[in-house]
N, C-alpha and C positions, 0 to 999 in steps of 0.2 A: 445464412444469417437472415433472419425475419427484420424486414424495414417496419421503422417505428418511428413514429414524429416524439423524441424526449427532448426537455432541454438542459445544458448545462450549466448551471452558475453556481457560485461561491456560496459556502456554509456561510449563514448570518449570525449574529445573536439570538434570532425568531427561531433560529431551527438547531441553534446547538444543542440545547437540553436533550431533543431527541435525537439527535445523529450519536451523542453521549449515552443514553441510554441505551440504543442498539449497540455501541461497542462493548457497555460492560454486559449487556445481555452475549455477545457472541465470544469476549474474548475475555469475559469474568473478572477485568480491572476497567480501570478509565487510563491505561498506559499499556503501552507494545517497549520492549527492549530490542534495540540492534547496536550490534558494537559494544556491548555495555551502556549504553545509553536509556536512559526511561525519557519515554516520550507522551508525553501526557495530553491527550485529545485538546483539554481544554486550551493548548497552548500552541495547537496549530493551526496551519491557514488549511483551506480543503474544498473540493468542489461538489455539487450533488448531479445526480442525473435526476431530472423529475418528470415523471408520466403522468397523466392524469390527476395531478395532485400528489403521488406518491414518491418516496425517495423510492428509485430503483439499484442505485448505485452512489458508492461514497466512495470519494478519492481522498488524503490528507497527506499534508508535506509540510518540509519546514524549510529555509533557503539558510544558507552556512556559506558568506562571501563569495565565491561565484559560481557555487553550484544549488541543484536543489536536490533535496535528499526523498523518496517520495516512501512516508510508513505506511501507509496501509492503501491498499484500492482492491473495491471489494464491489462485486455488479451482485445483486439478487435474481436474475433472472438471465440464463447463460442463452448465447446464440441470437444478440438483440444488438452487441457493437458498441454495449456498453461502458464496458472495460477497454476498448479499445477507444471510444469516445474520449473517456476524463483522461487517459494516457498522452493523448493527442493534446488536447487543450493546456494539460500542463508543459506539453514539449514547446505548444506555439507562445503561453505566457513566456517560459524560460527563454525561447528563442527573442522576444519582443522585447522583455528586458534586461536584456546582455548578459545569463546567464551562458557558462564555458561547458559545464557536462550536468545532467541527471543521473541520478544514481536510486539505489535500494538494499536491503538485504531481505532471504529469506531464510529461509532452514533448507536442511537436505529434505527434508520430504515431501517440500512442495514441487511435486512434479508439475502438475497445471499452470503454477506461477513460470516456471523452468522454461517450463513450453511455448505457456503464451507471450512471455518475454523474447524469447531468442526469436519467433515466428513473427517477431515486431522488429527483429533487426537489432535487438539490445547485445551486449558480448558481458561475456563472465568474466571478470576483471580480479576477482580475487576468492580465496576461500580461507575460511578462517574455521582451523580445527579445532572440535571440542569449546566451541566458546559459547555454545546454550546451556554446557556445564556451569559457567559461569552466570548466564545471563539468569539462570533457576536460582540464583541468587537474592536476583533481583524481583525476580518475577515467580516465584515457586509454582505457582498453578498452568507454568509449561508443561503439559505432558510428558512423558518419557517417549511415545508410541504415536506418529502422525497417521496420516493418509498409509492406507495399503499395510499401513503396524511397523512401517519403516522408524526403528529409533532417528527421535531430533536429537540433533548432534552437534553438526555444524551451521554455521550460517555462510551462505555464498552473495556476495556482492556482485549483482549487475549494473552496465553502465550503457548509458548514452550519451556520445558527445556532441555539443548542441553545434 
């Protein structure tokens, strides 16, 4: 991992428009579906990593009575500790105020997410089949075909208990 002085704080008003725009630039709506759920950027809390002035990484979560559910965390620049950074900061806000577990979902084909989850100590807590079947519902411009051309399928919940 390359050391890098960034720092981490909280998406504001000043900088939603563009953390929004990067999302529908990378994920072609302003909403991620998990669970059957639409989750809508504009309506979460989220942290940024910033470098030199620049967003390097975007974390966003929403908190559900004593857990927090974490949608999206995405580093722009791999092997910097950035993804591990807004990871960490949301475990110590959750640990700070009296959240019980962290959670997520992703698809089967994110192996990278898989990886760098479990290699953080997270455990696979549930799988739920065939439900991006559903969630293309909600979301139709899910691919059929991820990473490696592995059909999305399923979505797999990871957990940390705080």
């Amino acid at each position: 991992m390359i050391e890098t002085s960034y720092e981490i704080r909280p998406i504001e008003d000043r900088n939603r428009e563009q953390v929004k725009k990067w999302f529908v630039s990378r994920w072609k709506t302003d909403f991620l579906v998990s669970k059957g759920i639409q989750h809508f950027f504009d309506d979460l809390e989220g942290l940024l990593a910033i470098y030199s002035g620049r967003i390097m990484g975007i974390a966003t979560y929403r908190k559900i009575q004593d857990e927090i559910e974490i949608i999206s965390l995405d580093s722009f620049q791999e092997k910097m500790g950035i993804g591990t950074s807004l990871l960490n900061e949301i475990i110590k806000k959750g640990t700070a105020e009296g959240y019980k577990r962290i959670w997520l979902v992703t698809t089967n084909d994110n192996t990278n997410a898989l990886r760098f989850y479990q290699k953080r100590g997270w455990n696979l807590k549930a799988l739920y089949l065939d439900s991006v079947l559903e969630a293309r519902k909600l979301k139709p411009s899910i691919p059929d075909l991820g990473k490696d051309q592995i059909p999305i399928r399923h979505e797999l919940e990871l957990e940390h208990i705080l």
